[in-house]
C-alpha positions as CSV (number, residue, x, y, z in Angstrom):
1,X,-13.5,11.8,8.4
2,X,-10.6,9.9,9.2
3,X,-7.4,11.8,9.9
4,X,-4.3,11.0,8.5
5,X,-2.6,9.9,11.2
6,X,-5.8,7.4,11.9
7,X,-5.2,5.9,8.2
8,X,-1.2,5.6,9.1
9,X,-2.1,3.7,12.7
10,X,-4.7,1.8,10.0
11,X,-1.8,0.5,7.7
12,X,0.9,-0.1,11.0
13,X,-1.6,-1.9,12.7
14,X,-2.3,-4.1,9.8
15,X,1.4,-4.3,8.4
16,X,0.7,-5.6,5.3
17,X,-0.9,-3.8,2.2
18,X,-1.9,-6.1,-1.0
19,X,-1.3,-4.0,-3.7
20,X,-3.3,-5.5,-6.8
21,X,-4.8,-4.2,-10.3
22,X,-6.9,-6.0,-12.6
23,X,-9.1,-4.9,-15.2
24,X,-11.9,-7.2,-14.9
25,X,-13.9,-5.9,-11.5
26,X,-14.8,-9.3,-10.8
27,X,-11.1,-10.5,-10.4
28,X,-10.8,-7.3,-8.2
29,X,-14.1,-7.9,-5.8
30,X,-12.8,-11.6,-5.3
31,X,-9.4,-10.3,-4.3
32,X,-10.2,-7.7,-2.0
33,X,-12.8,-9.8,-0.7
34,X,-10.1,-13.0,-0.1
35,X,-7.7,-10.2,1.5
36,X,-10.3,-8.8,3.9
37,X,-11.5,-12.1,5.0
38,X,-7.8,-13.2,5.4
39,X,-7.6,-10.5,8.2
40,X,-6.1,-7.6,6.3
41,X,-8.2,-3.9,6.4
42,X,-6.1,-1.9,4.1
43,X,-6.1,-2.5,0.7
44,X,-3.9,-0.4,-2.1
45,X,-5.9,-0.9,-6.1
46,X,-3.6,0.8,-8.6
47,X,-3.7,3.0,-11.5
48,X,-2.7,0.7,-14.0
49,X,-5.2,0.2,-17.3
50,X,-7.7,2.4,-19.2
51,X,-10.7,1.5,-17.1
52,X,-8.7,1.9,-13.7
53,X,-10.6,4.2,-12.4
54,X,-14.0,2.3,-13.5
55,X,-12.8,-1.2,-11.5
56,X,-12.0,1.1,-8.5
57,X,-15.4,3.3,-8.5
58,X,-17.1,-0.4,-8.5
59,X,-14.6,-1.8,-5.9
60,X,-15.2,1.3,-3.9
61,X,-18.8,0.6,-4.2
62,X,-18.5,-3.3,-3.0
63,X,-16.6,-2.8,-0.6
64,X,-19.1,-0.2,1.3
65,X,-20.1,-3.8,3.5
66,X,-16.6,-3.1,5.4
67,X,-16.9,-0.6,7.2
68,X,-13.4,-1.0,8.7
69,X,-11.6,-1.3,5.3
70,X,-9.1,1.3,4.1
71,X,-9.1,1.3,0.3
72,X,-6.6,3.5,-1.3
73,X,-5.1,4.2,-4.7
74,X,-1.6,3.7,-6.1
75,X,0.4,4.6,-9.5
76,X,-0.7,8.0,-9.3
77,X,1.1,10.6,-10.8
78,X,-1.2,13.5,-11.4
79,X,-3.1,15.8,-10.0
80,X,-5.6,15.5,-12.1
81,X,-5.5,11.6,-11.3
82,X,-5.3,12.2,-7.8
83,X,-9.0,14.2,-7.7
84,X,-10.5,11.8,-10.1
85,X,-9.2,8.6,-7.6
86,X,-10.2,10.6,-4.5
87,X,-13.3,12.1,-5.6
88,X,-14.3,8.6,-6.2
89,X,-13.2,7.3,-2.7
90,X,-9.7,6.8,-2.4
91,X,-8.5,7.3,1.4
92,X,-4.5,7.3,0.5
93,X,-2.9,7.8,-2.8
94,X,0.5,6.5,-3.3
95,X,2.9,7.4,-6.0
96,X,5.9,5.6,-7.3
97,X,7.7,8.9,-7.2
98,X,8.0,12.0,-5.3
99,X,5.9,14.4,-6.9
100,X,5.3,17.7,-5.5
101,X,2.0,18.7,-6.9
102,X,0.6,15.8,-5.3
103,X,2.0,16.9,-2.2
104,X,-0.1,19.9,-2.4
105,X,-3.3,17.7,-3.7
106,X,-2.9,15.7,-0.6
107,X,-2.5,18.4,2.0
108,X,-5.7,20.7,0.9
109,X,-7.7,17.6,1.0
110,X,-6.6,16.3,4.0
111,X,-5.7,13.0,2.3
112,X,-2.9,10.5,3.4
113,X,0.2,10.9,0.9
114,X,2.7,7.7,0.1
115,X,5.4,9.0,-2.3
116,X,7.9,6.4,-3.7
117,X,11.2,7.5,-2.5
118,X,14.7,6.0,-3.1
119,X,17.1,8.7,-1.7
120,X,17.2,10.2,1.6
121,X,17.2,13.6,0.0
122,X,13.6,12.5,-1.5
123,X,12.5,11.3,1.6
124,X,13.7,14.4,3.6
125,X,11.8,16.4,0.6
126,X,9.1,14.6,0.7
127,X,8.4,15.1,4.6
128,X,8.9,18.8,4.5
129,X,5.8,18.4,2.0
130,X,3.9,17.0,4.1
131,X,4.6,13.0,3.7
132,X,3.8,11.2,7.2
133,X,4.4,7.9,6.0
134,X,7.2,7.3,2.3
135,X,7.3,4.1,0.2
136,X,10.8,2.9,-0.6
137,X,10.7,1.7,-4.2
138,X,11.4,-0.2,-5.7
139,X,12.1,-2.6,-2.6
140,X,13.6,-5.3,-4.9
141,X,16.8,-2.5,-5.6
142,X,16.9,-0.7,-2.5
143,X,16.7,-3.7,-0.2
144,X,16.8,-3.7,3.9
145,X,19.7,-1.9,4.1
146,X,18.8,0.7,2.4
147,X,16.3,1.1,4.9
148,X,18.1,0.5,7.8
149,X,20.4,3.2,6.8
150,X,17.8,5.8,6.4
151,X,16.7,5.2,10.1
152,X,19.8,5.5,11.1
153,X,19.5,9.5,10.1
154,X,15.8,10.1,9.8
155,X,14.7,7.6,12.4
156,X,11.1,9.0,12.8
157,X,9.6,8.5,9.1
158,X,7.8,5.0,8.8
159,X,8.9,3.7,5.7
160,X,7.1,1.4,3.8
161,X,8.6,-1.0,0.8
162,X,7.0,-2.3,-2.2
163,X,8.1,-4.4,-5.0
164,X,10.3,-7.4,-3.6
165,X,8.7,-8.1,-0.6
166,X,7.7,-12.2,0.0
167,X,5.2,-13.4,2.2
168,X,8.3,-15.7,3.7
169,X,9.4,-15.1,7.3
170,X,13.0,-14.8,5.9
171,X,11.9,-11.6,3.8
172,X,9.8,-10.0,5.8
173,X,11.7,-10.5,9.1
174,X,15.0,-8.8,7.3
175,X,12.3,-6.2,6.0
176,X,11.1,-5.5,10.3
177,X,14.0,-6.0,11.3
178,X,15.7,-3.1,9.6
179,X,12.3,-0.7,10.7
180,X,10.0,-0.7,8.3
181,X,6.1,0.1,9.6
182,X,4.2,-1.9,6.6
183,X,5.1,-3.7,3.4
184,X,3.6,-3.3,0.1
185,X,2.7,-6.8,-1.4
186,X,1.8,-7.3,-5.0
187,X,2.6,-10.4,-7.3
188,X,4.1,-12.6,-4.7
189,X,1.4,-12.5,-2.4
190,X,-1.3,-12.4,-5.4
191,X,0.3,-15.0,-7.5
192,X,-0.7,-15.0,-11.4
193,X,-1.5,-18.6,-10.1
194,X,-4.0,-17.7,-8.0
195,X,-5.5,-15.7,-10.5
196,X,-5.7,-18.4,-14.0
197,X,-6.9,-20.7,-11.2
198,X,-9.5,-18.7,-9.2
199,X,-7.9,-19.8,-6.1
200,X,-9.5,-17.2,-3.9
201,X,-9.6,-19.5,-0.7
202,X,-5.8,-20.1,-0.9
203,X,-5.5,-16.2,-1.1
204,X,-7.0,-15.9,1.8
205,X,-4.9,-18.7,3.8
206,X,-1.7,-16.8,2.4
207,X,-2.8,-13.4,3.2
208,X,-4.0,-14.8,7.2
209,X,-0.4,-16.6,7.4
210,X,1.3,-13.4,6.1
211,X,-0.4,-11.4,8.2
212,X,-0.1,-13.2,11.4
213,X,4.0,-14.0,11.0
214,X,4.2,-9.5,10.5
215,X,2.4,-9.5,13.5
216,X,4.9,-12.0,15.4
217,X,7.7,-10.1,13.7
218,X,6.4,-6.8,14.8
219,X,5.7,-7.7,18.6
């Protein structure tokens, strides 16, 4: 099994996470499969719907033809969420908040733990829990600076932010260059375009173009 610090290397090396959730596991299989084919091997499905955990059990079970793809679970809150999402495959499990008991989930299952933090007295919390890699969000309020300033005094933690990040080298290159290790990408790099329009093949364009700029940025 994959250690955590693998997974973390997984998600630097890659840079980019699409963060998605649909309820039809169609929609989902042809998104995961545009994002993988557009370069990406880390892919965050979240918690959000009744029959969540059904798309992702079926997700989980297409995507067993990558063998190199890291499929994790956000919007977790719970416990009780966290065992059902990781029992049926999960390999991280992000939250939009720092919650405790999910610390302790995390750590007895040797599982890779993304708490949402927007203070540096959650993100100090949240490493003395356990948390190797924290999510700023939401991204769109706390900005680059925000992150800048918490390397400034905690320079080791990667950081990763979701929820206002563009695939536009003005965005992301404020977003590196104020230390981030990965970005969380959700509506703006999975457009409600692409989705009434099936335009899988354009997906994959984006998420190849987004992917290679991070790289540029990162390097």
């Amino acid at each position: 099994m994959s250690s955590q610090e693998d997974n973390i290397q997984v998600l630097e090396k890659n840079g980019l996470v699409p963060v998605f959730n649909h309820t039809d596991p169609e929609v989902a299989k042809q998104v995961l499969d545009a994002c993988y084919k557009g370069g990406v091997r880390v892919f965050e499905f979240t918690n959000r719907g009744a029959n969540a955990l059904e798309v992702f059990e079926i997700l989980v079970a297409h995507s067993k033809k990558y063998d190199d793809l890291l499929l994790g679970i956000g919007t977790i809150f719970s416990k009780e969420d966290a065992k059902k999402f990781h029992d049926a495959g999960a390999k991280f499990i992000v939250s939009p908040a720092m919650i405790p008991e999910l610390a302790e989930f995390c750590e007895a299952n040797n599982v890779l733990w993304i708490p949402g933090c927007g203070t540096v007295t959650e993100i100090y919390t949240a490493v003395g829990l356990g948390a190797k890699l924290v999510k700023a969000f939401p991204g769109n309020v706390l900005g680059p600076g925000f992150v800048k300033a918490v390397k400034a005094v905690v320079p080791k933690v990667p950081i990763m932010p979701t929820g206002g990040v563009a695939p536009t080298e003005e965005n992301l290159k404020a977003w590196f260059d104020a230390g981030v290790s990965c970005v969380g990408m959700g509506s703006k790099l999975i457009t409600k375009e692409v989705l009434a329009n099936q335009q899988y093949a354009e997906l994959e364009e984006t998420v190849r173009k987004t992917a290679e700029l991070i790289k540029q940025l990162k390097s």
